[in-house]
N, C-alpha and C positions, 0 to 999 in steps of 0.2 A: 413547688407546693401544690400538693392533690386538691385539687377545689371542687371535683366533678367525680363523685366514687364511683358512680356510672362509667364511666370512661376505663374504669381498672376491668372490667367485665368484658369489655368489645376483644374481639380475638381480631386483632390488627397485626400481622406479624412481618410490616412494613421493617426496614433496618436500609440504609442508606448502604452498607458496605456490602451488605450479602446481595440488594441488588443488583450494585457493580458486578462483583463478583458473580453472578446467576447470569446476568448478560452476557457474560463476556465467557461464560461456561457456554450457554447455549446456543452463542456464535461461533466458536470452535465447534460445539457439536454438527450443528449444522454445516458447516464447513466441513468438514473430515466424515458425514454422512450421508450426505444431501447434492452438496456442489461437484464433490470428490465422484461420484459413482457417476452423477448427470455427464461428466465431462468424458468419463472412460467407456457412459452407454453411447454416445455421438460419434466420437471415433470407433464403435463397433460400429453403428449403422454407416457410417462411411463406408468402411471397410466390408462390409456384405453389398452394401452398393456397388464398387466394384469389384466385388466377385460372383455378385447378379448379371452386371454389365460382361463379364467373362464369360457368361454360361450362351450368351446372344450368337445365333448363327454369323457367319462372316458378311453377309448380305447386310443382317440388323445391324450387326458394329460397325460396319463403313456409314452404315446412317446416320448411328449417334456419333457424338465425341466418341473418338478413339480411347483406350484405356493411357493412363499415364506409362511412358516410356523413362529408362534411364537418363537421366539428366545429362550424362556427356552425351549418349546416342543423338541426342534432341540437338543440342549443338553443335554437331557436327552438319545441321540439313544446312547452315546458310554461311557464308564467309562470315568473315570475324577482324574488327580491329583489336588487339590486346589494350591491354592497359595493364600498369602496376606501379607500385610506388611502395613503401618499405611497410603498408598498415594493408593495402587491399588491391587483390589482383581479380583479374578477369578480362572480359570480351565485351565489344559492344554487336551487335549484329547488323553486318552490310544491307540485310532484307527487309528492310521497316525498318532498319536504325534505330530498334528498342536498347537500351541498358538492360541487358537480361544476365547477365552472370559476374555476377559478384560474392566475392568470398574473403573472409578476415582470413591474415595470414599469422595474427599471433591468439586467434581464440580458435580451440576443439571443440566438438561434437561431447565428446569425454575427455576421462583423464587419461586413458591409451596419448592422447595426443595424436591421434593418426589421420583425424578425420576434418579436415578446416570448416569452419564454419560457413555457409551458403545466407545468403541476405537475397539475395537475388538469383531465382530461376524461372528457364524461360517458358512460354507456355506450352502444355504437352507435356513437363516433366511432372512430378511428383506434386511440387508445392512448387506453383507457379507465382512467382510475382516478380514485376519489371515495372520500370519508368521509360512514359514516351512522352517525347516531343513534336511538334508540329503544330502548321495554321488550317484554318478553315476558313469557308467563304461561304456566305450566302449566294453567290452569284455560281451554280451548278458545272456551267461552262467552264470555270476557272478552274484546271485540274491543279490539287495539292498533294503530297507526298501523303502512303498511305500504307501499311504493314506487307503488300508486295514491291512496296516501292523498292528498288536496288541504286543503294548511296555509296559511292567512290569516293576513291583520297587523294584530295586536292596534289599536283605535285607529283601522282605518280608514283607513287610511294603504297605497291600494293603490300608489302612485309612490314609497313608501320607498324610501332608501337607506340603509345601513349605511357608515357615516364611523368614520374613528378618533377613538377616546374613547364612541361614540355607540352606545347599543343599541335593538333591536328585538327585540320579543314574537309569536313566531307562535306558533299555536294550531290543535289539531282537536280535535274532540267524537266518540263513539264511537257517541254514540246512546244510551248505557247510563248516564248519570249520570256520565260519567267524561271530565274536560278535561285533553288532555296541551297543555305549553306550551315552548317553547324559544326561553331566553331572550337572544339573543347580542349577544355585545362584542367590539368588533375593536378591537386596541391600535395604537401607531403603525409597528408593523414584519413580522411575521410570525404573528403569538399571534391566533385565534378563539377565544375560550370560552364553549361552550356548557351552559347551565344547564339541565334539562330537569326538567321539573316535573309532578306529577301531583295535581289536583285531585279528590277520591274524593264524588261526589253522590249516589251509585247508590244508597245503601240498605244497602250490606253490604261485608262486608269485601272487598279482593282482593291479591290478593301480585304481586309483579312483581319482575324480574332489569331493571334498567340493560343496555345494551350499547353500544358504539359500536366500528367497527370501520372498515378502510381496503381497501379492494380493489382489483385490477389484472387489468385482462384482456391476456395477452398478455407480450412482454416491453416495455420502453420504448425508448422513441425514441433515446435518446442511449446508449445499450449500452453501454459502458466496455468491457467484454470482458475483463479479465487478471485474474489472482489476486491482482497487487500493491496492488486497489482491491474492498473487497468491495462489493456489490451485491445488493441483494436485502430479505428480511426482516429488520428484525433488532431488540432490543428488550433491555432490561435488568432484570433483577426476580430476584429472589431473592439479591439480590446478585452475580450472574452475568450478564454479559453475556451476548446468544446471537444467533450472526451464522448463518444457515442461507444459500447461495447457491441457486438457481434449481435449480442442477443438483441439490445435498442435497437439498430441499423435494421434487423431485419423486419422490424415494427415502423420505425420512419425512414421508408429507402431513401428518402431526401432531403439532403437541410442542405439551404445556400446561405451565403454569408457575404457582403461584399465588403471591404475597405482596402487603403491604398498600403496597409503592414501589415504583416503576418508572415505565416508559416504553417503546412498543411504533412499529413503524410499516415504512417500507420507503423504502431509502435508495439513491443514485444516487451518480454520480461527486461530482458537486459540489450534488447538493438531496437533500432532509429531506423525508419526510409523517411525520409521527408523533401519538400520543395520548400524552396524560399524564393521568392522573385526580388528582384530589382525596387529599389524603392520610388517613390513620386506618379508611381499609375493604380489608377483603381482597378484590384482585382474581386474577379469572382470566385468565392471559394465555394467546393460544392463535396459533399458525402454521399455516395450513392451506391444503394445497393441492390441487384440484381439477381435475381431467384431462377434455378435450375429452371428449362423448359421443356428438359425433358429430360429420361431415363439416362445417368450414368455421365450427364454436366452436372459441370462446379458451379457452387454459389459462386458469386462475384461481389468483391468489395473494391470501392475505388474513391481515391482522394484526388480532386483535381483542382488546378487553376484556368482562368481563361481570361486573358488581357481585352481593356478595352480594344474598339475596333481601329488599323490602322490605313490609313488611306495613302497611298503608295503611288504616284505620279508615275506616267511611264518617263524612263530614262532615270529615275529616284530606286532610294531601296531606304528599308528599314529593318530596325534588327529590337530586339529584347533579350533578356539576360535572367537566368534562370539557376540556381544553385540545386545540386543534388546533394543532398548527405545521405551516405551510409555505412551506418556503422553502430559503434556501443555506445551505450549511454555514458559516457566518461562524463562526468561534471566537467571537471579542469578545462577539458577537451569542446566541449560544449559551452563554456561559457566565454572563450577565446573568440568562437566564431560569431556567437552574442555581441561582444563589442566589436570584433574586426568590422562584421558587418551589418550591424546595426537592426540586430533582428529582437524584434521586442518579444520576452519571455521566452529567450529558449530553453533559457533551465528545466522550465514547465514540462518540457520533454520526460524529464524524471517524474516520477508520480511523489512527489512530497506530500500526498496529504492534506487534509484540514489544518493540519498542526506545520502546516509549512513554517512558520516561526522557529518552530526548534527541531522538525525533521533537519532541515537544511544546516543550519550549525553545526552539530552532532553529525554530520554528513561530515564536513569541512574535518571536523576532530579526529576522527576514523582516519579516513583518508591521511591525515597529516600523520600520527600515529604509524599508521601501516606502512609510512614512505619510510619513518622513522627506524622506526624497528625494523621491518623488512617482514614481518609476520602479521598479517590481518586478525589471527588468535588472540598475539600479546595486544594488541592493538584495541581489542574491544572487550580486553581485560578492563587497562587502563583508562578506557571509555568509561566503564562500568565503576570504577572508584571515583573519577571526577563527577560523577551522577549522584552517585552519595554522598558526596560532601555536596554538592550543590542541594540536596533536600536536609542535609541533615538537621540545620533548623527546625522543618517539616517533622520529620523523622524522629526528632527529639521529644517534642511534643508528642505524638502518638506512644511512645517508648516508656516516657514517664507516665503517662495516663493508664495504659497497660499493666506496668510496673504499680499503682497505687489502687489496681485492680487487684492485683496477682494478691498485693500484701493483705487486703482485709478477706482474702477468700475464705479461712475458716469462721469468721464471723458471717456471711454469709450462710457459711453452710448451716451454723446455728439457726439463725434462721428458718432456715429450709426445715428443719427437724422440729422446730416451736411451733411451725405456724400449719405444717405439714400438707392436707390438700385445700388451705383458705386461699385460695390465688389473688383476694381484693387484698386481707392484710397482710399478707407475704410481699405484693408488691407494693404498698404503702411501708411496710417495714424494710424494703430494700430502700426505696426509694429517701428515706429517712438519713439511713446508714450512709446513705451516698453523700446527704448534706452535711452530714456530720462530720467526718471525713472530708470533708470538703474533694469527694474525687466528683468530675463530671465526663462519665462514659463519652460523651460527642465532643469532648476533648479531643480524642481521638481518631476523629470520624473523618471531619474537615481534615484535614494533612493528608491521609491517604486517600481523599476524592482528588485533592489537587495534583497528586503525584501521576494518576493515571495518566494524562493526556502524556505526560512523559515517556509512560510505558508504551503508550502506544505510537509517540515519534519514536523510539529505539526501535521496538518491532518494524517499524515503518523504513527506518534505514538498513535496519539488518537484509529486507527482503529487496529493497529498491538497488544496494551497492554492488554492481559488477565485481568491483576489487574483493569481495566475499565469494565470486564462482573461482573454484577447483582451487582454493587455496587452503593448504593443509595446515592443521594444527598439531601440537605434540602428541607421539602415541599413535592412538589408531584413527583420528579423522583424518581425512585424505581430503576432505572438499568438505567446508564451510557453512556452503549456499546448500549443504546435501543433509537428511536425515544420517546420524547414528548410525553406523554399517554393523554393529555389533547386536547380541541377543539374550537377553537374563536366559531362555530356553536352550540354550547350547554354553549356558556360564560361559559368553564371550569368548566362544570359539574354541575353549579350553574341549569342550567335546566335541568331537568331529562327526555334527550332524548339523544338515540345514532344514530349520523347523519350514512344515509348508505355508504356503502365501496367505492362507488364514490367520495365522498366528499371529497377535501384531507383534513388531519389532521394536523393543523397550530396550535401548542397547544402553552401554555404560553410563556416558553422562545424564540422561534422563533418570538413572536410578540412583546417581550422586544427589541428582536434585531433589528427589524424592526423600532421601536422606535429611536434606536441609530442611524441607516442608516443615517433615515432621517433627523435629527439632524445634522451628518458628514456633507451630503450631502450639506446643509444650511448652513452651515459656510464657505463652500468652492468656490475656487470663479466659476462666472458663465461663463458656455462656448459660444464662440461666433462663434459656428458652428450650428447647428438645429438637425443633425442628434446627432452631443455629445450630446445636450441637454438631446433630447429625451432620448437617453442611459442612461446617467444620472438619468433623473427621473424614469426610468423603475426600472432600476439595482439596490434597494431594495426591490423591490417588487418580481423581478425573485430570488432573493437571497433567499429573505424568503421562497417563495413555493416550492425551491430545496430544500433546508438545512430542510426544517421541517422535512423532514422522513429521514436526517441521525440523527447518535446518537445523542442524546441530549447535551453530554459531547462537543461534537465539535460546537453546538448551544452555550452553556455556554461560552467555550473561545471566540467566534467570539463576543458575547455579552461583555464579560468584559474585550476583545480586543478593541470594539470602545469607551466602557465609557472611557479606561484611553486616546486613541490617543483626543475624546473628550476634557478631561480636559488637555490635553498637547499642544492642538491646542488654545483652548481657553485662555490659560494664554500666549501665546505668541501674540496673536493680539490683547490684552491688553495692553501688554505692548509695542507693535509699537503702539498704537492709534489705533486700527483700534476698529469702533462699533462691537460687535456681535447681533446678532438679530438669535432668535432660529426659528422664523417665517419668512416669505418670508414678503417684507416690497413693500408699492407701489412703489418704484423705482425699485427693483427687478422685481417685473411681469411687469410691464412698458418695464424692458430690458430683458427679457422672450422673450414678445411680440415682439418687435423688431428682436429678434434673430428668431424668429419662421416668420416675413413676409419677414425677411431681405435675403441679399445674403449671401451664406458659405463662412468664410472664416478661412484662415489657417494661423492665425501670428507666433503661436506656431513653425508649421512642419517649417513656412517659416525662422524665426531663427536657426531653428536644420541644417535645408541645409545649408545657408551661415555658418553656425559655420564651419560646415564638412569641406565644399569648402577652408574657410580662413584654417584652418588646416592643407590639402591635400596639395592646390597651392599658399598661402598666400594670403594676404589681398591686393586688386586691387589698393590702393595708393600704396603700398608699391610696389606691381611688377610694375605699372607705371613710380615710382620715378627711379628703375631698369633700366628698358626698357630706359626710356629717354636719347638720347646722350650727353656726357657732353662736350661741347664748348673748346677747347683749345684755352689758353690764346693767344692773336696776342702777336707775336716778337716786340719788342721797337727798331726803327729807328736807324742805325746806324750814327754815326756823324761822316760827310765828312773829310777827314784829309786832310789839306792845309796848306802852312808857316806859321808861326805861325807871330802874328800881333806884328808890332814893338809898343814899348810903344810911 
C-alpha cells in the first residue's frame, strides 16, 4: 500500500536481481579485460627481461645470473640419485642433495600427450623450483651441509635407485666428527619422506635448527592467472589457513607463523609441492619473498619450516622427519595422506571457496559420477540435473511468480496506454493490479538470490577438478578444463579458415547456450523499467562473449542448466493457463515499445519497501486502529429517590 506518493517520483532503480546479475557481469568483465591482459603484459616483461639480459656482453653476463638453460642440460652438471614409482619419477641431486627434478608420469603438458608434466626444476633451468633439506647452527665453527656440499650412497651403491616402498641412505661428513644422513622413502603415489639424521663424533656438544624449505624462481609455467584459483604460497598452522598470492607476497615478503601442526608449500592450478613435518615439535613457518637484485635474476618465492633447536651430546645423534608431497591435487588422494598422517586440513590444499559447504560435496558427486560413467561430460551432466531437483522447490517458486507475471501482461499493458507518460499513477496503478491479482514480483527474487552461492560452488568445482583437465566430451571438445576449440566465424570449421587472434572465439556450445538465454529470457515476464529492459536483452549476449573463453565444461552445465529451468518453467505455465510463445509476439514488442518511450517505474522495489515497512512498523490500518482513542462509555442517569407513591 502507497502511503508516501513522493516516493513514486525518486528514480531509485535499485532491483536486487539485476544487481546480482551486474556484479557478477562486471566481474567477468573485469576478468577477461583487466586480470586477463595484466597476466600476458608480465610474462612479456619477463620475456624482454631476458632477451635484454641476452643483448649483455659476455663479461656482463658472467656477472649477472646466467640466462636459463635447458632443463636436462642443467641436470646433467651434478650426479644424480633416480627415484620412481608408478605416479612420479625423477633425480635427487648428489650436489646439495636438493629434490630438483620431478615429473608426473600419468599427466601432459597437452593432449599430444608427449610432454610429462615437470613440478620440480632445478635452478638455472627455465622455471626453477626444488625442495631442500638440512641443519644450521649458530655456532659458525660447526660446518653443516650446504648446495656444494657432495652426498654419497650409504652402502656403495653408486647406480641406486629409489623405488617405491624402497629406501636409500646418503651421507656427508663435515670433517669435524659430525655425519649428517638422509634417510629417504618414496611411497607408491606422491609422499617422499625424508629422515635426516645427525651423528655427533666430534667431542662436544653442538646444537642445531632442522630446516627444510621449497623454493621458486620466477613465476611458473602454467600461470592460472584469475582470483577464482588461488596460486601461490600457501600453508596451514596455527589453525588458520594462509593463502598469500604472488602479488600480496611481494607487498609482505614476510609472514611467520609458528605452531606444533601444519603444512606449508606452494600450490598451482591443479599441482601441490608442500612440507609436512612430524608431529609433537613446534614448528616455524615462514613465507618469504625475495626481489631481483639485479638485471636479469628471478624473483624468489619461498616456503619454509625450521624446527626447534636440537642439542646433540657428543657420542648422541638426533634425527627429524619431514614429508615431501608432489603432485596433483587429487581429493581422494589427498585426503588418505590427511588421515594416514594426521595432517590437519589438507584438503585445504584445493581451493573450495567460501562456499566450502557445498563446493566440496558437489566435488565428491563429480568425481563419483565421472569414476561411474568413465566420462567427466556425462558426469556434470547428471551433476547438473541433481542441482535442479535440489532447487526445484526454489525454482518453483520463482517459476510460478513469473508465470502470474507473464499472465496479467496485457492488462498491464493497458495500463501503460491509460495512464501513458504519468509515472506516479501508472505505478500506483501497477502496483494496485499486482494486489489484486494477489502476484508479488519479490516472490521471485528471494529463490534466485539463494541459488547463487550454488552457482558459484559449481563454478568453483568446475575450475578447482583435475579430473576436468584433458578429458573429452562427445563431438568436438577434446579437453574440458579448455575453452570451445570451435568458431560461429568459420561456421565450426565447416569453412576452412582460421579467423585471427582478434576475433573472439564463440564456438558451438556457447551459441547453444545462447540459444537457451534467449528462449529463458522470452518466457519470462516483461519488465516495466527501460533500463531492466535493456539489461535483459543485453544479458545474453554479454554471457555468451564472457563464458566463450572459460572452460567449456562450465559452458555445457550453464547450457543443460537452462534447457531443464526451460522445461520446468514451461510446464508450470501450462498448467496455470498461461500461453507460451518462444518468439516475441505483436503485443509483446507493442509493450517493448511502450516500456522503452514510457516513464520508469518501480512497482517491484515499491512492494519490497511497503513489505519491509509493514514488517519493521506494522501495517498503517492497523497502527491507526491503535492510535485511535477509544470513547468511554457515558455513565447512565441516576434515578431521583423520593417517597415512594401511594397506590
Amino acid at each position: 500500500m502507497i502511503n508516501d506518493p513522493d516516493r513514486a517520483q525518486r528514480e531509485d532503480t535499485r532491483n536486487m536481481i539485476l544487481f546480482v546479475i551486474a556484479s557478477l557481469v562486471i566481474w567477468l568483465i573485469y576478468d577477461h579485460l583487466v586480470l586477463q591482459p595484466r597476466m600476458k603484459a608480465e610474462e612479456t616483461a619477463r620475456k624482454a627481461a631476458q632477451e635484454a639480459a641476452a643483448q649483455l656482453t659476455p663479461a656482463e653476463a658472467a656477472a649477472l645470473n646466467p640466462l636459463p638453460r635447458d632443463r636436462e642440460a642443467v641436470l646433467g652438471d651434478s650426479p644424480r640419485l633416480s627415484l620412481a614409482n608408478t605416479e612420479i619419477e625423477g633425480s635427487i641431486a648428489l650436489t646439495g642433495g636438493r629434490v630438483d627434478d620431478i615429473r608426473l608420469r600419468r599427466y601432459f603438458q597437452t593432449l599430444e600427450k608427449k610432454n610429462p608434466v615437470d613440478l620440480l626444476s632445478p635452478a638455472g633451468s627455465t622455471y626453477p623450483r626444488y625442495a631442500e633439506f638440512g641443519w644450521v647452527s649458530a655456532d659458525e665453527s660447526v660446518k653443516t651441509p650446504g648446495k656444494e656440499s657432495r652426498w654419497a650412497v650409504a652402502g656403495n651403491q653408486a647406480d641406486a635407485t629409489l623405488t617405491q616402498g624402497g629406501t636409500v641412505t646418503l651421507f656427508w661428513e663435515n670433517g669435524q666428527g659430525i655425519r649428517f644422513e638422509r634417510i629417504l622413502t618414496l611411497d607408491d603415489h606422491f609422499l617422499l619422506t625424508v629422515t635426516q639424521r645427525v651423528v655427533n663424533r666430534s667431542g662436544k656438544d653442538v646444537t642445531l635448527h632442522p630446516y627444510s624449505l621449497i623454493a621458486q624462481q620466477g613465476l611458473p609455467a602454467e600461470l592460472f592467472g584469475r582470483y577464482i584459483i588461488h596460486e601461490g604460497p600457501i600453508g596451514y598452522a596455527g589453525d588458520k589457513l594462509t593463502e598469500l598470492t604472488y602479488k600480496k607476497i611481494r607487498k609482505e615478503p614476510l609472514t611467520e607463523i609458528e605452531s606444533p601442526r601444519g603444512w606449508i608449500g606452494l600450490t598451482e592450478h591443479y599441482w601441490f609441492t608442500g612440507l609436512i613435518p612430524q608431529e609433537g615439535t613446534n614448528i616455524k613457518y615462514r613465507y618469504i619473498y625475495t626481489a631481483p637484485q639485479m638485471t636479469g635474476q628471478k624473483e624468489r618465492f619461498q616456503t619454509d619450516m625450521t624446527g626447534m633447536a636440537q642439542k646433540i651430546a657428543t657420542g648422541g645423534e638426533a634425527q627429524v622427519v619431514t614429508h615431501l608431497f608432489v603432485g596433483p591435487k587429487k581429493l581422494k588422494q589427498i585426503e588418505r595422506y590427511e588421515k594416514a598422517l594426521n595432517i590437519p586440513h589438507f584438503d585445504l590444499t584445493l581451493d573450495f571457496g567460501m562456499y566450502y559447504f557445498l563446493t566440496k560435496p558437489f566435488f565428491y558427486i563429480l568425481e563419483f559420477f565421472g569414476r561411474l560413467t568413465g566420462n567427466m561430460g556425462i558426469a556434470l551432466i547428471i551433476l547438473t540435473v541433481i542441482v535442479r531437483i535440489a532447487v526445484f522447490p526454489l525454482a518453483n517458486t520463482s517459476f510460478k511468480s513469473f508465470a502470474r507475471l507473464k499472465k496479467i501482461a496485457p492488462e498491464m499493458q493497458e495500463l501503460r496506454t491509460k495512464y501513458g507518460d504519468d509515472r506516479q499513477k501508472l505505478q500506483e496503478a501497477l502496483v494496485k493490479l499486482y494486489e489484486k491479482e494477489k502476484v508479488n514480483p519479490a516472490a521471485g527474487c528471494f529463490p534466485i538470490l539463494v541459488q547463487i552461492p550454488i552457482f558459484f560452488a559449481l563454478y568453483k568445482v568446475l575450475q578447482i577438478a583435475i579430473e576436468m583437465r584433458h578429458e573429452p566430451f562427445f563431438g568436438w571438445i577434446p579437453d574440458l578444463s579448455a575453452a570451445d576449440p570451435t568458431t560461429i566465424f568459420n561456421l565450426f570449421g565447416l569453412i576452412p579458415w582460421t579467423p585471427p587472434s582478434f576475433v573472439p572465439m564463440i564456438g558451438a556450445w556457447p551459441c547453444m547456450m545462447l540459444v537457451f538465454m534467449l528462449i529463458q529470457r522470452q518466457m519470462n515476464p516483461p519488465p516495466q523499467d527501460k533500463t531492466q529492459a535493456l539489461m535483459m536483452n543485453l544479458m545474453p549476449f554479454f554471457m555468451t562473449f564472457l563464458l566463450a573463453g572459460f572452460a567449456s565444461g562450465l559452458v555445457i552445465y550453464w547450457t543443460f542448466s537452462n534447457a531443464l529451468s526451460i522445461l520446468q518453467q514451461y510446464i508450470i505455465m501450462t498448467r496455470m493457463g498461461v500461453k507460451v510463445h518462444f518468439l516475441r509476439t505483436k503485443e509483446e514488442k507493442e509493450m517493448e515499445q511502450q516500456v522503452a518511450a514510457g516513464p520508469a517505474v518501480h512497482p517491484k522495489l515499491e512492494m519490497i519497501e511497503d513489505q519491509v515497512e509493514d514488517a519493521l512498523f506494522g501495517k498503517e490500518d492497523e497502527k491507526d486502529a491503535q492510535d485511535k482513542p477509544v470513547s468511554k462509555p457515558k455513565p447512565k442517569p441516576k434515578k431521583k429517590k423520593g417517597p415512594a407513591k401511594k397506590p
